[in-house]
Each structure stands twice: as structure tokens, then as C-alpha cells.
N, C-alpha and C positions, 0 to 999 in steps of 0.2 A: 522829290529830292530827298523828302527825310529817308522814306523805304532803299532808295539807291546807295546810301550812307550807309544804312545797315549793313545791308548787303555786301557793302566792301568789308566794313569793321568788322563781320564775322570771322573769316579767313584769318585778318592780323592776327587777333584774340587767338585763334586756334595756333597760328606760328608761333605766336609767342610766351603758348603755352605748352605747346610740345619744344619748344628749344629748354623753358625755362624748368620742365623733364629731364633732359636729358642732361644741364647741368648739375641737379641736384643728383642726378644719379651720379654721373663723372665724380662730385664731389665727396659721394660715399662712399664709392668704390676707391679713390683715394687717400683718404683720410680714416677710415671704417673706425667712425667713432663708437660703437657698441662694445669697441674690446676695453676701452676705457671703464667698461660695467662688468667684464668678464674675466675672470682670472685662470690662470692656467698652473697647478700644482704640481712640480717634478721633484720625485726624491728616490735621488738615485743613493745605492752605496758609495762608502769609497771601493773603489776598484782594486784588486789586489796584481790586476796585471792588464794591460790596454790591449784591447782585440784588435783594434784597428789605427791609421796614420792617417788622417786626412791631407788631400792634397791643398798645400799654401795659395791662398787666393788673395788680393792685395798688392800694397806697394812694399817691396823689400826694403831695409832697412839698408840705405849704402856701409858698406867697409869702413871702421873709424868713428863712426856716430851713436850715439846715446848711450852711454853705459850707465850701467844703473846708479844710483845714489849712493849706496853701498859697495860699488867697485865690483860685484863679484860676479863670477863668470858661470855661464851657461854648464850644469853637468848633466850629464848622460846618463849616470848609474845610481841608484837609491842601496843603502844595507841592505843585505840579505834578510833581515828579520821583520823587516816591514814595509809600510808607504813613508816616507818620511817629505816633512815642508819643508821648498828649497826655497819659497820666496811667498809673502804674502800681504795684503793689505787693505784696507776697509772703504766698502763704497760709500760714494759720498754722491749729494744731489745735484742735477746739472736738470734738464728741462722737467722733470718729472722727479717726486720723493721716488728715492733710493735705496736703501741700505742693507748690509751683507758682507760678506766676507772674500773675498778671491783669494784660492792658494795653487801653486805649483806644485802637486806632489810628484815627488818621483818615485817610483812603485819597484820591486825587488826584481823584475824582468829588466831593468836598466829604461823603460819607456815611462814615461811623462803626461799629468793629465793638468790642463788649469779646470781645477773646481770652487763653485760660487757656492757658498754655505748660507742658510736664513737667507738668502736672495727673499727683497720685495719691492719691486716696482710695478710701473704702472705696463700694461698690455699696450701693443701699438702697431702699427703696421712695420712689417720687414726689418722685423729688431732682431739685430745681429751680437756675436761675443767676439773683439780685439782685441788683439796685442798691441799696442803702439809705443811709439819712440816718442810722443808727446808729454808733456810735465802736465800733470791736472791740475786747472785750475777752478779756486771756487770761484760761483757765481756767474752769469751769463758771458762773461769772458771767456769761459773755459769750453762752452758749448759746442762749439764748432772747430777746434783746434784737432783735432783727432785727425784726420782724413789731409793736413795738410803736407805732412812728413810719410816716414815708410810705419804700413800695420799690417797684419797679418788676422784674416779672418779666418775665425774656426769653427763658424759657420753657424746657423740660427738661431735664436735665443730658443730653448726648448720648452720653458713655464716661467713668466714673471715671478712665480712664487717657489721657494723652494730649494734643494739642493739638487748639484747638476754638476756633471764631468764631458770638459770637452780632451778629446785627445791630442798630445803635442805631435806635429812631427820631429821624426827619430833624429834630424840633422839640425834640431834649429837652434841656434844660440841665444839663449836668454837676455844675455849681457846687451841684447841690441836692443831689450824693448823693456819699456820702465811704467809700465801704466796698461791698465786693463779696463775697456769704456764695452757699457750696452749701447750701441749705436743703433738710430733709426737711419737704417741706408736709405729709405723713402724721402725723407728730408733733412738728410746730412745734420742732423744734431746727436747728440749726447744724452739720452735719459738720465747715467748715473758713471761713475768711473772712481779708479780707487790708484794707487800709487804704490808698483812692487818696491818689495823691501828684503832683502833676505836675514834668513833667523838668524 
């Protein structure tokens, strides 16, 4: 009887140590907690003219909603003599320490970049850079508001650490979007986010 006992307990043991495999793998593969140890450094210049327009991916901003705090509207054209800041403001912490800078330059070709200055946060899976129409807020309140209204992704965070230009498209009106968040699209939160302002 006892050997018969074995003999079955063998098998479970083995299932349910190949299941308890292959969730810890599922787990890693989702979660890839090692970037939490590894950092990613980008330092771009400022750009003196945008090569490229990436296509809008997100939920548009309806007609009439969110204008900035400052009232002022989306431009298209920068002086001739340089890049200049049409709107900018400073991150703050939402699930992970944050902080850096976001600015809108606009560049003398009349095209637009949002760049993150001293960006430093933490590595994470499927972290993205938005535009939203959401008001930041502090504290775990604020972590997930992002994604419920219209944002505009511009697509992958490029280095936790560092400076970084993403490109505007050439049509898009600022005036609709009041707040710029690292989001992890993996589990719809908030690393860090900051509140446009213009100068």
C-alpha cells in the first residue's frame, strides 16, 4: 500500500512542479523585475529641427475639453533664431520616484518636440511618454487617472535616465492636453507625471 502511495505522489509532485514553473516564468515574463536593477541612459540634444511626425496612437481629446491652466493655445511655429519653450513643467512621483523636467519646444522649422530633461525614474515594463487631458494628481489618487479621458502616446519611454526628445505631430493642439505621465501601459499606472504650464 505504502509503495502504491508513492507511486501515485510521484506524478502530482512532478505536475505540480512543472505548473509551479511555468508560473513563475508567466510571472517574470510579465512583471521583468530585473529592470528594476538596470538602468537605461539617453541623452539626446536639443534638436534644432524634427526629422520625423509620429503617427497619434491613443484616445483623442473631444472638441471643447481641457484647456490648459494657463488658457493658451497650441502653436505651430517657433522664431527663427532658435528652439524656444512653449510650455513646460516638473515631474512629480506617482508609483515609482520621479523627477525631471518636460518641455514643449518648438524648433525654428515651425515643428515641435516634448523633451524630458534630468529624467529619473525607475525601469519597468512597457513604459510609455503621454500627453493627457488629465490634472495630476499627488499621491495614489493620481496613479491611474491618466488613461480615463483622451492622451496621446508618442510612444516608448527611450531611458529611465536622462534627456530625451519625442516628436509632436505637425496638427496637434496643445491647448487639448494639460499634463505629460511615464505610464506603464502593462498595468495602467503612472510612474511619474508633471503639469504643462506655459512660460
Amino acid at each position: 500500500m505504502g509503495r502504491l502511495t508513492r507511486q501515485v505522489r510521484k506524478p502530482v509532485v512532478l505536475a505540480l512542479g512543472a505548473v509551479a514553473v511555468l508560473v513563475a516564468g508567466a510571472g517574470l515574463a510579465l512583471f521583468q523585475p530585473w529592470k528594476l536593477w538596470v538602468d537605461t541612459t539617453v541623452n539626446e540634444a536639443v534638436p534644432t529641427a524634427s526629422a520625423s511626425q509620429p503617427v497619434p496612437s491613443g484616445r483623442p481629446v473631444p472638441s471643447g475639453q481641457a484647456v490648459r491652466p494657463d488658457g493658451a493655445a497650441g502653436r505651430s511655429t517657433a522664431p527663427a533664431g532658435g528652439p524656444v519653450t512653449l510650455a513646460s513643467g516638473q515631474l512629480i512621483s506617482h508609483e515609482h520616484a520621479t523627477s525631471g523636467t518636460v518641455r514643449i519646444v518648438g524648433l525654428p522649422d515651425g515643428s515641435r518636440v516634448l523633451r524630458l530633461e534630468s529624467l529619473d525614474t525607475s525601469n519597468g515594463p512597457d513604459l510609455r511618454v503621454w500627453l493627457t487631458d488629465a490634472p495630476v494628481i499627488r499621491g495614489s489618487a493620481g496613479w491611474h487617472v491618466f488613461d480615463d479621458g483622451g492622451y496621446l502616446s508618442l510612444g516608448r519611454l527611450k531611458g529611465n535616465k536622462g534627456n530625451q526628445n519625442y516628436p509632436l505631430p505637425a496638427d496637434l493642439d496643445l491647448s487639448r492636453y494639460v499634463s505629460v505621465t511615464i505610464w506603464c501601459d502593462r498595468f495602467n499606472v503612472s510612474f511619474g507625471a508633471a503639469t504643462l504650464t506655459g512660460t
